[in-house]
ROZA-203515 format. One record per residue: residue number from 1; residue in three letters; x, y, z of N, C-alpha, C in turn. Coordinates in nm, 3 decimals. Example, Ala and Ser with C-alpha at 12.3 -4.5 7.8 and 13.67 -1.06 7.14 Angstrom:
+-----+------+---------+---------+---------+---------+---------+---------+---------+---------+---------+
|  nr | rest |    n_px |    n_py |    n_pz |   ca_px |   ca_py |   ca_pz |    c_px |    c_py |    c_pz |
+-----+------+---------+---------+---------+---------+---------+---------+---------+---------+---------+
|   1 |  ALA |   1.319 |  -0.569 |   0.780 |   1.230 |  -0.450 |   0.780 |   1.320 |  -0.330 |   0.780 |
|   2 |  SER |   1.285 |  -0.225 |   0.708 |   1.367 |  -0.106 |   0.714 |   1.290 |   0.003 |   0.787 |
+-----+------+---------+---------+---------+---------+---------+---------+---------+---------+---------+
***
This chain:
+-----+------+---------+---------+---------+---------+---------+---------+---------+---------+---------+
|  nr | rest |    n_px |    n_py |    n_pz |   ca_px |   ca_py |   ca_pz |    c_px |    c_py |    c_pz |
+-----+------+---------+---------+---------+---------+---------+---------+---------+---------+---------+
|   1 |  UNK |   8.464 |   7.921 |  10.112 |   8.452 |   7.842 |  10.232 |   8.308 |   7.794 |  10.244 |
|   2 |  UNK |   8.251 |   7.685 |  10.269 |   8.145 |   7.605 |  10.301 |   8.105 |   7.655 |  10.485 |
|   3 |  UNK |   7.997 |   7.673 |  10.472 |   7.989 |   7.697 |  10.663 |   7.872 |   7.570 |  10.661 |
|   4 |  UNK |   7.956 |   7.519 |  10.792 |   7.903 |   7.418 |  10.839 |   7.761 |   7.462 |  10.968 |
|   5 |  UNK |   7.707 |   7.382 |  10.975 |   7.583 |   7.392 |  11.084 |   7.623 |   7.392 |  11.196 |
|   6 |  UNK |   7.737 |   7.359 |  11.225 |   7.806 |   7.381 |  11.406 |   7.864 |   7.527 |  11.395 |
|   7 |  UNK |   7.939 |   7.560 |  11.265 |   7.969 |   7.715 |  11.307 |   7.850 |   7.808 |  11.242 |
|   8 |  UNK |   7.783 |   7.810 |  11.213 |   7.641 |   7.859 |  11.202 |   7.527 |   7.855 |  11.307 |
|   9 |  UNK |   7.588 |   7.773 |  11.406 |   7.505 |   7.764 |  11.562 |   7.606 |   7.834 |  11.625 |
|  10 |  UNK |   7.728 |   7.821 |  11.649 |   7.812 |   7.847 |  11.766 |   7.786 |   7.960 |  11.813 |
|  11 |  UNK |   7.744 |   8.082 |  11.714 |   7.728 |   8.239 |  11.785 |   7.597 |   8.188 |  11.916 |
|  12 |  UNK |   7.526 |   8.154 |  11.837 |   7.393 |   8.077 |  11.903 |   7.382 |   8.030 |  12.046 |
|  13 |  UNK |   7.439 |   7.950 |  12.038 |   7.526 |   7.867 |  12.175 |   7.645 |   7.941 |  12.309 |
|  14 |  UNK |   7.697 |   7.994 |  12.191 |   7.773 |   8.095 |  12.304 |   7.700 |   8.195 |  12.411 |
|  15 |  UNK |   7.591 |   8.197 |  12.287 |   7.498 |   8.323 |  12.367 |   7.411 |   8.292 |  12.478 |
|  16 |  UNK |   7.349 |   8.167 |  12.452 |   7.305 |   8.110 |  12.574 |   7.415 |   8.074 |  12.674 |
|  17 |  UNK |   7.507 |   8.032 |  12.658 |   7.656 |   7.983 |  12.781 |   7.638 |   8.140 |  12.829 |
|  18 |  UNK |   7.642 |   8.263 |  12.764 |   7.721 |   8.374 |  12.812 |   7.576 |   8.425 |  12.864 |
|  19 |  UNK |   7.442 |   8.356 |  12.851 |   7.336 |   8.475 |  12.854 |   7.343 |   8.591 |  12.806 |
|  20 |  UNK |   7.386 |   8.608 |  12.693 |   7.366 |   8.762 |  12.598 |   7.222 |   8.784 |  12.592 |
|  21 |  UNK |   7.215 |   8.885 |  12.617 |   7.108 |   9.007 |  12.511 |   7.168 |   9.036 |  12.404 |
|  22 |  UNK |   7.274 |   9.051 |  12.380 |   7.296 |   9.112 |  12.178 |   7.375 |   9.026 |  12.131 |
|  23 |  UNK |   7.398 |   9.014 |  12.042 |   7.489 |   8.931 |  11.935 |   7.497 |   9.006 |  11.815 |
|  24 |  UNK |   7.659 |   9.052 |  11.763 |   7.689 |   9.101 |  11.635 |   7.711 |   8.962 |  11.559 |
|  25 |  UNK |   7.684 |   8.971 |  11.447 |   7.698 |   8.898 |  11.336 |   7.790 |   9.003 |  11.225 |
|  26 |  UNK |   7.896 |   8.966 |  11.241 |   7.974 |   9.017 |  11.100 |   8.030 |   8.960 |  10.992 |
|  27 |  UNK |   7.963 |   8.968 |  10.922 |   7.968 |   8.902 |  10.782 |   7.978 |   8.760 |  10.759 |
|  28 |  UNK |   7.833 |   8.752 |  10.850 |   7.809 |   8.577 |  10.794 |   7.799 |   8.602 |  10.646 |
|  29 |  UNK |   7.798 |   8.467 |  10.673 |   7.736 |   8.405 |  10.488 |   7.611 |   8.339 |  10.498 |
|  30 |  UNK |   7.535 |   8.285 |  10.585 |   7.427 |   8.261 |  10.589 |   7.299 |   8.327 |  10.692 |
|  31 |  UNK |   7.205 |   8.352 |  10.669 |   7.116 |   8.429 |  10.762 |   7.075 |   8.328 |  10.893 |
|  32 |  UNK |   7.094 |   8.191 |  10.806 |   7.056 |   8.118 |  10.973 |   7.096 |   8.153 |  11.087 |
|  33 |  UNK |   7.252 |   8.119 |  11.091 |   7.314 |   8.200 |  11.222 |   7.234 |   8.304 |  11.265 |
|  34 |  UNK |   7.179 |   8.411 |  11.198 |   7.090 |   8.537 |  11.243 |   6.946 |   8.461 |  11.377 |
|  35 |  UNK |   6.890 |   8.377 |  11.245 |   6.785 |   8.308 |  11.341 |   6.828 |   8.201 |  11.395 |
|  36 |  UNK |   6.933 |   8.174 |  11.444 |   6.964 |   8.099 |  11.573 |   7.016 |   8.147 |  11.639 |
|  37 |  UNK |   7.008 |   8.297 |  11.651 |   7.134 |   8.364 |  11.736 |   7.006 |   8.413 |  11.745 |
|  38 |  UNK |   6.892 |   8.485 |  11.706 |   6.767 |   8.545 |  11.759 |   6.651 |   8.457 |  11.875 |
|  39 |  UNK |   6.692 |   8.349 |  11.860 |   6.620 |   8.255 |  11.915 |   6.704 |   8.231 |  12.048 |
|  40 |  UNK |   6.867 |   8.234 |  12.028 |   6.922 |   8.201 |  12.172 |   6.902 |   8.337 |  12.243 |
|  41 |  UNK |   6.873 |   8.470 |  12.191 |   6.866 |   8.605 |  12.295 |   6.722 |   8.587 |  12.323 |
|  42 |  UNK |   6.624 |   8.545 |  12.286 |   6.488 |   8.537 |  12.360 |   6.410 |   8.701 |  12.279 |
|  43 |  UNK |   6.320 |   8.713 |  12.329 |   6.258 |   8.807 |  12.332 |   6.303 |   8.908 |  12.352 |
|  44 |  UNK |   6.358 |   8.937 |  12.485 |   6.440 |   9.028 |  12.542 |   6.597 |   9.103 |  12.471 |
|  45 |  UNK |   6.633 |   9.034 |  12.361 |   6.740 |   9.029 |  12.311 |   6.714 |   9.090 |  12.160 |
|  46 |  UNK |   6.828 |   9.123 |  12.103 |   6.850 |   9.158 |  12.016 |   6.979 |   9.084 |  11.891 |
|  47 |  UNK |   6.955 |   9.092 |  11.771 |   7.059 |   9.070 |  11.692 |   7.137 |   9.162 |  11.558 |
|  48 |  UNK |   7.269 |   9.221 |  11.593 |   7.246 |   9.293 |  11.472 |   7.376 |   9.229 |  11.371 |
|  49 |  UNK |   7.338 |   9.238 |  11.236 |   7.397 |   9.159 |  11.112 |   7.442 |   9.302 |  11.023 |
|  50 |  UNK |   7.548 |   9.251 |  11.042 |   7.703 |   9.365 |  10.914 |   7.697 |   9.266 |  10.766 |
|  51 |  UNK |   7.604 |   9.327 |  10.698 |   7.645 |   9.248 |  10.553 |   7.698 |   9.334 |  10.462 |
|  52 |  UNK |   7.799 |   9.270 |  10.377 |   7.776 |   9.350 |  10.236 |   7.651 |   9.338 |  10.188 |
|  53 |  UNK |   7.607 |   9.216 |  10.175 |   7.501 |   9.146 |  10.087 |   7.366 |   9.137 |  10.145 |
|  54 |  UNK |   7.279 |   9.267 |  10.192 |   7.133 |   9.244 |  10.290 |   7.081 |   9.110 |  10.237 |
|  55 |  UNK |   7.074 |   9.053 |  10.124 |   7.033 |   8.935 |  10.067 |   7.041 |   8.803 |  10.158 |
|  56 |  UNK |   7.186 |   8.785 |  10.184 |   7.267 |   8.652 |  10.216 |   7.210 |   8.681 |  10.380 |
|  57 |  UNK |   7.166 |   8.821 |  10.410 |   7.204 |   8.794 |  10.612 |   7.045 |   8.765 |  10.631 |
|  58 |  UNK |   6.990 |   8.792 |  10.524 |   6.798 |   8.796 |  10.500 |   6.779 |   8.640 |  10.526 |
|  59 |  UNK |   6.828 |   8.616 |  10.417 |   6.762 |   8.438 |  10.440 |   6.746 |   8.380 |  10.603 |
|  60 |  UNK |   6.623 |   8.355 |  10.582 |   6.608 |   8.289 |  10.701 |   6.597 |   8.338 |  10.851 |
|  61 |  UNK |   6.630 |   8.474 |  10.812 |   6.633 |   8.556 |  10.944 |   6.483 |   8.647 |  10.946 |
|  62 |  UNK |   6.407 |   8.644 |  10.767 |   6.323 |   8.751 |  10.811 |   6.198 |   8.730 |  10.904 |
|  63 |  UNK |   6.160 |   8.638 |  10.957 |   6.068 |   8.639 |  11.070 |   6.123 |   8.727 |  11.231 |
|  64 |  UNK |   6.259 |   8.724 |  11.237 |   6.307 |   8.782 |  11.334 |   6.304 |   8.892 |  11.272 |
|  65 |  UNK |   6.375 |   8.947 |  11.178 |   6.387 |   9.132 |  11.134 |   6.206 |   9.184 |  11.153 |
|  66 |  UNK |   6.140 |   9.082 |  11.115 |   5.991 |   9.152 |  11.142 |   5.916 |   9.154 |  11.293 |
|  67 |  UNK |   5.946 |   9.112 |  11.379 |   5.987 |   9.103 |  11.506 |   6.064 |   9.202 |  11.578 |
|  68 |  UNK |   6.158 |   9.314 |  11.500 |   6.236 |   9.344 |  11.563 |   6.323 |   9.297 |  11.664 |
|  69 |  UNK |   6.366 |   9.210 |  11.627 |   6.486 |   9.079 |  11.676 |   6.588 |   9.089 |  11.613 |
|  70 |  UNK |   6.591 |   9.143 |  11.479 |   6.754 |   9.154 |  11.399 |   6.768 |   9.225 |  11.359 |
|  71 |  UNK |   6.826 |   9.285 |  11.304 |   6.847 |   9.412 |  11.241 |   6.983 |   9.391 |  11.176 |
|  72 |  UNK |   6.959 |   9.410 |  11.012 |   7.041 |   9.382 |  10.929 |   7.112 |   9.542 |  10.933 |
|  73 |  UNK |   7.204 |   9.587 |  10.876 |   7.268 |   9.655 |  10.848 |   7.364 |   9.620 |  10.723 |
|  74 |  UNK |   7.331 |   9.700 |  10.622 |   7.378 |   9.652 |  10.464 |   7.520 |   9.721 |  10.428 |
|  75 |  UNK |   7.595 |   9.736 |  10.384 |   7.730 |   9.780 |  10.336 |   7.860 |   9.730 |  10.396 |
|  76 |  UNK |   7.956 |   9.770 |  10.393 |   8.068 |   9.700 |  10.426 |   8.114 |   9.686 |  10.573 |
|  77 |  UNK |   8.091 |   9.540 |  10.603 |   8.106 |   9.580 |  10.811 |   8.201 |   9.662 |  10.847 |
|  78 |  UNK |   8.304 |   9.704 |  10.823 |   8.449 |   9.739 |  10.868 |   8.400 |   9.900 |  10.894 |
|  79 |  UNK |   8.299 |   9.968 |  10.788 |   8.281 |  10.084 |  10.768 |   8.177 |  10.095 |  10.863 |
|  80 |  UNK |   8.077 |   9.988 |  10.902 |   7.954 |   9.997 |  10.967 |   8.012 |   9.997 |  11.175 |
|  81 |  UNK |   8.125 |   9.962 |  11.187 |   8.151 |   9.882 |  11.317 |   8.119 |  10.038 |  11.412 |
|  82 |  UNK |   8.205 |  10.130 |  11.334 |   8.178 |  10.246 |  11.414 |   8.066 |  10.314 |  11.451 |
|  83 |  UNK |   7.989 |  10.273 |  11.349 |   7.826 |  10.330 |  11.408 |   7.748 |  10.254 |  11.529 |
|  84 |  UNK |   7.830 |  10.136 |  11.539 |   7.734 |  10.031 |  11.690 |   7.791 |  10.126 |  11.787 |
|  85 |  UNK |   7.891 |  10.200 |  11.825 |   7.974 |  10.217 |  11.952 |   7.851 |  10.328 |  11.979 |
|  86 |  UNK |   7.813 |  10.319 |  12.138 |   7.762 |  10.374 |  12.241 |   7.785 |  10.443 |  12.335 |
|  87 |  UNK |   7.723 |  10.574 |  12.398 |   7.800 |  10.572 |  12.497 |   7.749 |  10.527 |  12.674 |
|  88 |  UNK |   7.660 |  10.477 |  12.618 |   7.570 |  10.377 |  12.756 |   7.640 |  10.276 |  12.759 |
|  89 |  UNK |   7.583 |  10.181 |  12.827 |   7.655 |  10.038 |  12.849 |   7.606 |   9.923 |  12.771 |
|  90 |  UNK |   7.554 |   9.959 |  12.652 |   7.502 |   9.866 |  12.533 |   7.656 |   9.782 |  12.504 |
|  91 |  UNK |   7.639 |   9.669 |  12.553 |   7.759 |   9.611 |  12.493 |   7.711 |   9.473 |  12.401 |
|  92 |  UNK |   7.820 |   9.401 |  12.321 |   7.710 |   9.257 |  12.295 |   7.743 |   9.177 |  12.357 |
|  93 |  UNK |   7.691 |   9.043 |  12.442 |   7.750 |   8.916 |  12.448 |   7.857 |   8.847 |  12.392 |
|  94 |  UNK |   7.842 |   8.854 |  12.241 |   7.878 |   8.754 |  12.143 |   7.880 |   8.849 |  12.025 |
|  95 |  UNK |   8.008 |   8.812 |  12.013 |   8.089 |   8.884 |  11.841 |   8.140 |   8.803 |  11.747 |
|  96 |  UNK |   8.054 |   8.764 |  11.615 |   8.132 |   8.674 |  11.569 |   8.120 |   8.695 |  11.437 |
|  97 |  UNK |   8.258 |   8.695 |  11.367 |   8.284 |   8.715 |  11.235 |   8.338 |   8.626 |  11.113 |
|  98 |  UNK |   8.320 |   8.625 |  11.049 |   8.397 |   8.533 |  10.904 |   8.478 |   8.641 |  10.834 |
|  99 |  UNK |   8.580 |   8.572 |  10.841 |   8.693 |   8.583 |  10.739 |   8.685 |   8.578 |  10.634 |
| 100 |  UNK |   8.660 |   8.498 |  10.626 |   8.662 |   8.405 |  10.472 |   8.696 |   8.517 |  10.346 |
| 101 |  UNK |   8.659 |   8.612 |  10.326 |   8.625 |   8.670 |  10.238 |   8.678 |   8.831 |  10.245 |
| 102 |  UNK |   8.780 |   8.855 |  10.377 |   8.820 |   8.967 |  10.344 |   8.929 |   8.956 |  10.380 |
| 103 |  UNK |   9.046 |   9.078 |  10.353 |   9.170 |   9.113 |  10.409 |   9.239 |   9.121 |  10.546 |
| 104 |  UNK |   9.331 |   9.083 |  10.515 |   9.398 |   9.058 |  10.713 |   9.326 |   9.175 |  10.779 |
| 105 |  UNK |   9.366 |   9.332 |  10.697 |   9.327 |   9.452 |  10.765 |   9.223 |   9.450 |  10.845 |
| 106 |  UNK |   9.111 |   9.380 |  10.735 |   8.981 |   9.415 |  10.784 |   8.925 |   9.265 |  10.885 |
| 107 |  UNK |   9.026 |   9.211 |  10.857 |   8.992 |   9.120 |  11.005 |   9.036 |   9.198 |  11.173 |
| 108 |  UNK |   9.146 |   9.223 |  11.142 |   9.196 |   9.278 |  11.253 |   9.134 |   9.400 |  11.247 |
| 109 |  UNK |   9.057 |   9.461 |  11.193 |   8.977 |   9.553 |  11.239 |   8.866 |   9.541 |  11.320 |
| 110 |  UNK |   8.761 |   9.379 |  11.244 |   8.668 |   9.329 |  11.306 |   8.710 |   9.311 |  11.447 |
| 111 |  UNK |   8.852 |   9.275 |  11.473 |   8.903 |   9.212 |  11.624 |   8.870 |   9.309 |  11.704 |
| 112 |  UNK |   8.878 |   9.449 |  11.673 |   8.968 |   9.525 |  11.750 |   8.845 |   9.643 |  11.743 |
| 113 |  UNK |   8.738 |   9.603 |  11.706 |   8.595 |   9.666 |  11.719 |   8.505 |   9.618 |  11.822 |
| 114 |  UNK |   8.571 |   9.430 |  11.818 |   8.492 |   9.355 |  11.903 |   8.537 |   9.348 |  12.074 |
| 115 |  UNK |   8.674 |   9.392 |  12.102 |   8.682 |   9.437 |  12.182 |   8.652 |   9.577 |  12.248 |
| 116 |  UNK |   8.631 |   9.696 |  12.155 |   8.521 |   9.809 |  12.187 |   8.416 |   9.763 |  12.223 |
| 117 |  UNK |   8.354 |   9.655 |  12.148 |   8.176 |   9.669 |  12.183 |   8.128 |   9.544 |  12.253 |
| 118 |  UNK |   8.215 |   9.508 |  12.308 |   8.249 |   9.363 |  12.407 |   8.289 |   9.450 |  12.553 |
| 119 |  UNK |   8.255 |   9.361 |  12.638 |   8.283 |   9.369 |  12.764 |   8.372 |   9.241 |  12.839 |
| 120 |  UNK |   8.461 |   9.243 |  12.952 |   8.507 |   9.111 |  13.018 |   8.360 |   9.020 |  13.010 |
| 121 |  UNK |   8.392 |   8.874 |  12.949 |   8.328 |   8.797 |  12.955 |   8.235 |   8.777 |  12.803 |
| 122 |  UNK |   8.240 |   8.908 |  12.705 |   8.194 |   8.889 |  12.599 |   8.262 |   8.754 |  12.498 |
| 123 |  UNK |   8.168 |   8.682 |  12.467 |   8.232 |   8.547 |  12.365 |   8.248 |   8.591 |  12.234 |
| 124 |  UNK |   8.348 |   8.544 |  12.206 |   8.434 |   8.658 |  12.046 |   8.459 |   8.446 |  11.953 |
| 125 |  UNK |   8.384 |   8.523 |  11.875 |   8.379 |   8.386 |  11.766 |   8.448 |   8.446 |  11.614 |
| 126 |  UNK |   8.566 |   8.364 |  11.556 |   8.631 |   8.377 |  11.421 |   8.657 |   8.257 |  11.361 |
| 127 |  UNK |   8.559 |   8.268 |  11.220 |   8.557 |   8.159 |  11.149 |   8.648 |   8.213 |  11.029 |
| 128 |  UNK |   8.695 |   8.116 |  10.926 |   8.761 |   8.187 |  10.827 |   8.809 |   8.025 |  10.751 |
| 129 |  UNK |   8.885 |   8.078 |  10.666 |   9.005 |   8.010 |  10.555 |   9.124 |   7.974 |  10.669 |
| 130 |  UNK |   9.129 |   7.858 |  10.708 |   9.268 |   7.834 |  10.765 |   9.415 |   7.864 |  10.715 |
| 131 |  UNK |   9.417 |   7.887 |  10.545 |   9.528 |   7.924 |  10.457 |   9.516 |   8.065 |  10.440 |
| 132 |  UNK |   9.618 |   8.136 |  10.428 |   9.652 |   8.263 |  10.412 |   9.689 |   8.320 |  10.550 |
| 133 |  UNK |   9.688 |   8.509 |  10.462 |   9.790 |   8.625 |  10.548 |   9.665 |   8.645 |  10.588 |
| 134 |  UNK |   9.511 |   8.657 |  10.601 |   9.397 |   8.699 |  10.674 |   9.407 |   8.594 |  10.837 |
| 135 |  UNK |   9.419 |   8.493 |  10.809 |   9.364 |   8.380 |  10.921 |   9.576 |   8.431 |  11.018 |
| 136 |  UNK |   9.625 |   8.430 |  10.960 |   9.772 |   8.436 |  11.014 |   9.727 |   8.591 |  11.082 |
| 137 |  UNK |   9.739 |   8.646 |  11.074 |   9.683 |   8.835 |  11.127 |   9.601 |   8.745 |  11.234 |
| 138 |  UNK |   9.519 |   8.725 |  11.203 |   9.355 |   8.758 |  11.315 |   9.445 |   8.583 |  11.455 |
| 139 |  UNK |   9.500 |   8.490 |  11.357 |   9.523 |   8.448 |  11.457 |   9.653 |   8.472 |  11.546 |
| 140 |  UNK |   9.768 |   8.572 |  11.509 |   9.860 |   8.608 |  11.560 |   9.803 |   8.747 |  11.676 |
| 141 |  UNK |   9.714 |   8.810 |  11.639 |   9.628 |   8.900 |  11.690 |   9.584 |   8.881 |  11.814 |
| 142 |  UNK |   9.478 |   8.759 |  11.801 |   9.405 |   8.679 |  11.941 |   9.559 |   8.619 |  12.004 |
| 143 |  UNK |   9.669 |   8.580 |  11.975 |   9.738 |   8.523 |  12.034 |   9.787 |   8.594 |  12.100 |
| 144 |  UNK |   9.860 |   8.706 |  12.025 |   9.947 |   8.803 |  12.179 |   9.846 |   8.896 |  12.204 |
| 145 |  UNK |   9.699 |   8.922 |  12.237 |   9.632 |   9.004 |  12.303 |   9.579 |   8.986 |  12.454 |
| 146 |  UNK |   9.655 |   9.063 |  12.509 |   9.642 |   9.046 |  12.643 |   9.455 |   9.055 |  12.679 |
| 147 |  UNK |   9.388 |   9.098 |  12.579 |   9.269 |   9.092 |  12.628 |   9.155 |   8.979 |  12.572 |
| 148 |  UNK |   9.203 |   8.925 |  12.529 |   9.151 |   8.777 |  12.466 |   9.251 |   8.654 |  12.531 |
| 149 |  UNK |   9.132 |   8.561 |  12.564 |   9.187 |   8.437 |  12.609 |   9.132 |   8.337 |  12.495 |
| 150 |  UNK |   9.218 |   8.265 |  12.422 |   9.153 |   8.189 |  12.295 |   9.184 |   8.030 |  12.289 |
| 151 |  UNK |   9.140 |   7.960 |  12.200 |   9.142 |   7.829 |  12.156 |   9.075 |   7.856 |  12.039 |
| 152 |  UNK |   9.183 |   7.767 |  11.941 |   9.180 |   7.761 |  11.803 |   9.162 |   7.613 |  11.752 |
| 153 |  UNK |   9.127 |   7.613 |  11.634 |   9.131 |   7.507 |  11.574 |   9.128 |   7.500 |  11.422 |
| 154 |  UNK |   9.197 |   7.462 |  11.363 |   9.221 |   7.469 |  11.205 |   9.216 |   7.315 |  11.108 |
| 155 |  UNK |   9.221 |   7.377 |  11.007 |   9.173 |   7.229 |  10.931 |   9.134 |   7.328 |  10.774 |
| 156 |  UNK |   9.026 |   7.299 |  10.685 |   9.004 |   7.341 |  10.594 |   8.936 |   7.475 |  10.670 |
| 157 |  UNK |   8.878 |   7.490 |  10.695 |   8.808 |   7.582 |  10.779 |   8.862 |   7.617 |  10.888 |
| 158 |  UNK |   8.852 |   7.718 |  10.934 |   8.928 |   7.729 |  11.104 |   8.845 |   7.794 |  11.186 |
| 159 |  UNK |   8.847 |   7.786 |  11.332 |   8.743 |   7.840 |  11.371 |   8.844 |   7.871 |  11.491 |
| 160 |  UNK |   8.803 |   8.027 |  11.584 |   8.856 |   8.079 |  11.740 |   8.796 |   8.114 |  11.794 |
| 161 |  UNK |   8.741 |   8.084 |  11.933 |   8.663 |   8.115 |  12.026 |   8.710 |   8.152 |  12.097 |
| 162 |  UNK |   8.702 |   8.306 |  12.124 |   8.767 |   8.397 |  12.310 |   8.677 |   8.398 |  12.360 |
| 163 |  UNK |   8.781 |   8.490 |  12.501 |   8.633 |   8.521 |  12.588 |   8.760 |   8.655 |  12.590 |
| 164 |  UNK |   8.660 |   8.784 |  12.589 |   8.738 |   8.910 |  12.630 |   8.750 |   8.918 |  12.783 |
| 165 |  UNK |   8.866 |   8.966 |  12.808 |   8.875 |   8.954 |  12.937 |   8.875 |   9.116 |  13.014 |
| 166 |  UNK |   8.927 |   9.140 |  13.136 |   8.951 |   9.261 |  13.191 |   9.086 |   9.307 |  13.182 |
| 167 |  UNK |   9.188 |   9.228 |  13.118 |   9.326 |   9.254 |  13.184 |   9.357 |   9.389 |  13.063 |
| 168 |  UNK |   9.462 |   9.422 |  13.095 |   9.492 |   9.550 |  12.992 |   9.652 |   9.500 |  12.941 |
+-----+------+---------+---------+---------+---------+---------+---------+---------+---------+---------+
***
C-alpha cells in the first residue's frame, strides 16, 4: 500500500479537532505521521509509535524522540498494546493504525486495544488494503460496535474514522 500525505496527516488533524495530549501510532509505515502528530499535541503532549521496524517509525520523527515527544516502541504492536494500559486516567486522543500489512486477528486486536486505551470522544483512525479478510474483519468490527460511531471510505486504499463513544 502507498500512504498518501492526507492519511499521514489525518492522525495529526484529528488530534487538534479532538485536542489530544497523546496519540498512538500503530504501525505506520512512515515516521512523518509521528512528526505531525508531535507537532499537533504541542509541547504538552506526547506520541507513542508500535513498530515492527524502529527504522520506518524513526524517519523523520527523530527531532521529536529527542525532545521527548515520541517514543518509539520496537517489536510487534499486537504484543506491545498491553504494556500502554494504565491504571490512572492516561488515555490517548487519537488511535490510529494500518492494516496494510497484517492479519484480520491482529487488526481486530488493534480495534479492541483502542477502545481500552481510548476514552468517549477518543478519534480511532484505520487505514489499510481495501481488498481482503483483514479490511472485511476491522470493517465488519467498527460496524456492529456499539462503541464506535464510523465513516468509511474505500477505493485502492481504505481509510475509517470513529469517534469511541460511551454507549455499552
Amino acid at each position: 500500500m502507498s500512504t498518501s500525505s492526507s492519511s499521514e496527516s489525518l492522525p495529526a488533524v484529528l488530534a487538534r479537532l479532538v485536542d489530544a495530549r497523546r496519540v498512538l501510532l500503530i504501525a505506520p509505515t512512515h515516521g512523518r505521521s509521528a512528526a505531525l502528530a508531535a507537532d499537533a499535541v504541542g509541547e504538552r503532549g506526547s506520541v507513542v509509535v508500535l513498530a515492527a521496524d524502529e527504522s520506518v517509525a524513526a524517519v523523520r520523527a527523530d527531532t521529536n524522540v529527542a525532545r521527548g515527544r515520541v517514543e518509539i516502541v520496537a517489536g510487534e504492536p499486537a504484543g506491545s498494546l498491553p504494556q500502554l494500559r494504565t491504571d490512572d486516567d492516561t488515555t490517548f486522543g487519537v488511535v490510529s493504525a494500518d492494516v496494510s500489512q497484517v492479519s484480520a486477528a491482529e487488526a481486530v486486536q488493534y480495534l479492541e486495544w483502542a477502545l481500552v486505551l481510548g476514552r468517549p470522544g477518543t478519534a480511532v483512525v484505520v487505514t489499510g488494503d481495501a481488498d481482503g479478510a483483514t479490511w472485511t474483519a476491522v470493517h465488519d468490527m467498527v460496524d456492529g460496535h456499539p462503541r464506535l460511531a464510523a465513516a468509511s471510505w474505500t477505493g485502492g486504499d481504505a481509510v475509517i474514522v470513529a469517534a469511541v463513544t460511551d454507549q455499552r
